[in-house]
C-alpha positions as CSV (number, residue, x, y, z in Angstrom):
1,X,-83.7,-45.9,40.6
2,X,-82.7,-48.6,37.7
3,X,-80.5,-47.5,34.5
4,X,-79.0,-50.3,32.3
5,X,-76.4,-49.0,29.3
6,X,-73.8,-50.2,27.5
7,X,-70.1,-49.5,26.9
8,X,-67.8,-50.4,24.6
9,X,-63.9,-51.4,25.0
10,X,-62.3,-50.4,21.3
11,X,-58.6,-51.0,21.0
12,X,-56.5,-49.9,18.3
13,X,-52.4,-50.5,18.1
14,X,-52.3,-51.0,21.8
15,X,-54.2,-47.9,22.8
16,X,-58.1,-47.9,23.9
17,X,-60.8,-45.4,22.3
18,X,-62.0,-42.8,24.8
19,X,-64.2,-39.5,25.1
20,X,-64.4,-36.4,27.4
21,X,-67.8,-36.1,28.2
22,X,-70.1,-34.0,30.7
23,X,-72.5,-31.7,30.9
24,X,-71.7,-28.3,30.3
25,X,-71.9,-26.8,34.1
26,X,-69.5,-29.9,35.0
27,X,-65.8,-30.4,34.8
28,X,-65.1,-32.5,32.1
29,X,-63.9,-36.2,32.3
30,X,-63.3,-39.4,30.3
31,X,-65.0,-42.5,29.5
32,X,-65.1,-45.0,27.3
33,X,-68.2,-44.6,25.0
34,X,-71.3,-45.6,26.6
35,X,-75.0,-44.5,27.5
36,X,-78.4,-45.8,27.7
37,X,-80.4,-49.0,26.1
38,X,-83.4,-47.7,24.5
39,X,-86.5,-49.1,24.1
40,X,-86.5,-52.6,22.4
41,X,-82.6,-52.1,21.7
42,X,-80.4,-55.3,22.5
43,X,-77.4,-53.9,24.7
44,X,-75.2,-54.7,21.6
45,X,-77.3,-52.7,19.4
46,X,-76.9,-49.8,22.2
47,X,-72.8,-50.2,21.9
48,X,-72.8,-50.1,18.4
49,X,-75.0,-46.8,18.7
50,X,-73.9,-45.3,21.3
51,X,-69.7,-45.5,19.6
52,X,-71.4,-44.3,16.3
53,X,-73.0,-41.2,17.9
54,X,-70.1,-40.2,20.6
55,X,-66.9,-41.1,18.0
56,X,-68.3,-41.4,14.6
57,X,-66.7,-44.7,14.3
58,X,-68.9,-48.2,13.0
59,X,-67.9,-50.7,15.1
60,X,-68.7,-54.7,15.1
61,X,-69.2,-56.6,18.4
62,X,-66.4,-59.2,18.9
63,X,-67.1,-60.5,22.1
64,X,-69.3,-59.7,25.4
65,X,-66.2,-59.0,28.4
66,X,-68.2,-58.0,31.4
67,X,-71.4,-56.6,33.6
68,X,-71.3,-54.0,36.0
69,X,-74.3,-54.4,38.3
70,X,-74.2,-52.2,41.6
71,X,-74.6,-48.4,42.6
72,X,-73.1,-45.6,40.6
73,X,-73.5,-42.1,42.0
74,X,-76.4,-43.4,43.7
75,X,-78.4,-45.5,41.3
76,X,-78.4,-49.3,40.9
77,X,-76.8,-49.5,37.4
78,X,-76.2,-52.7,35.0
79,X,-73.6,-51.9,32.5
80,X,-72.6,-54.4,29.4
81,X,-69.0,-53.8,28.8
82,X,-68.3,-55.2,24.9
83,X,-65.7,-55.6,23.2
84,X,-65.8,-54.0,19.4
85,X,-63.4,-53.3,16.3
86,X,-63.5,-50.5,14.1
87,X,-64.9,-51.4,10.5
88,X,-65.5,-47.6,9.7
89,X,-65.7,-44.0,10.0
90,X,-63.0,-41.5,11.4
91,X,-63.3,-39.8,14.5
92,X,-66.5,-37.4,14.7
93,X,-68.3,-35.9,18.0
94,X,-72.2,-35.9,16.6
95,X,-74.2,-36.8,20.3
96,X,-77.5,-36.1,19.8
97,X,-77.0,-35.2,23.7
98,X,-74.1,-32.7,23.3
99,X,-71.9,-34.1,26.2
100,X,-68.8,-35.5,23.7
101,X,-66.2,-32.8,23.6
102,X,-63.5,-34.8,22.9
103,X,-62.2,-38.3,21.4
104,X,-58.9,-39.7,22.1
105,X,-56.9,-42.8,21.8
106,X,-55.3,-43.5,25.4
107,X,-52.2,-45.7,26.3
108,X,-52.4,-47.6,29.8
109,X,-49.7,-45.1,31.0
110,X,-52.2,-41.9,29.8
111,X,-55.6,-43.9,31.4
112,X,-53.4,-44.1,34.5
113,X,-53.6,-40.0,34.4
114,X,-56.9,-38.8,33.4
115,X,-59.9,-38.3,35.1
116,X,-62.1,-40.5,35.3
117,X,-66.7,-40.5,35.0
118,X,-66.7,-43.8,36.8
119,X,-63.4,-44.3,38.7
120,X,-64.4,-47.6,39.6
121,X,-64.1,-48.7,35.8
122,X,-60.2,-48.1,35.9
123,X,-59.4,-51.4,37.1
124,X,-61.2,-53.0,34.2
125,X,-59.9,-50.6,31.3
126,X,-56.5,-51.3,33.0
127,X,-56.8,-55.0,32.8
128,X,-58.0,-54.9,29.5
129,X,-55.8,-52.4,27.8
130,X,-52.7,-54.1,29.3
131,X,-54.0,-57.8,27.6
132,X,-54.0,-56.1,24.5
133,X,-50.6,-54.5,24.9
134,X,-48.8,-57.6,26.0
135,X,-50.6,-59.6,22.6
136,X,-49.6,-56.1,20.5
């Protein structure tokens, strides 16, 4: 089975823009927002959605940073990781899919400590939340 989504990396005064997420029978764990393309939506117009419905926040696309393509629990995945800035909103949990319980700006030392949805994604949130520190 195929799934392609995008996530966004969203920093903010050296911290990165994360939400505890799950379904409700499942412990809870963090992720940077992400989910689903859907139909004839361009993976940067699924970033841009998919911060808006999970955080509340409007964000604008700076810069494409990376693709994950491999397995994932199972399923060949492709992942657009982008790079956004805030332009608007403040933090609100509206997912149409009701899996967002929380949103939270993390520090590399507090990313170092939480769980994780995809624990093979902490390497890449590490490197790019400790670029951002060092230019910060």
């Amino acid at each position: 089975m195929f799934w392609e989504g995008s996530s966004c990396i969203c920093l903010h005064k050296g911290k990165l823009l994360m939400v505890l997420q799950g379904k409700q029978e499942e412990e809870k764990r963090w992720s940077i927002p992400s989910g689903g393309i859907e139909a004839n939506e361009t993976p940067e117009d699924c970033c841009v959605r998919e911060v808006w419905e999970e955080t509340g926040y409007v964000v604008k696309i700076k810069e494409k940073l990376h693709i994950k393509d491999g397995l994932s629990f199972g399923y060949h995945v492709k992942v657009h990781y982008f790079l956004a800035e805030i332009v608007s909103g403040s933090p609100t949990v509206q997912d149409p899919d009701g899996l967002i319980y929380d949103i939270r700006w993390v520090s590399l030392e507090e990313l170092d400590q939480l769980p994780l949805s995809f624990p093979e994604d902490r390497s890449v949130l590490r490197h790019f939340l400790s670029s951002a520190s060092r230019i910060m």
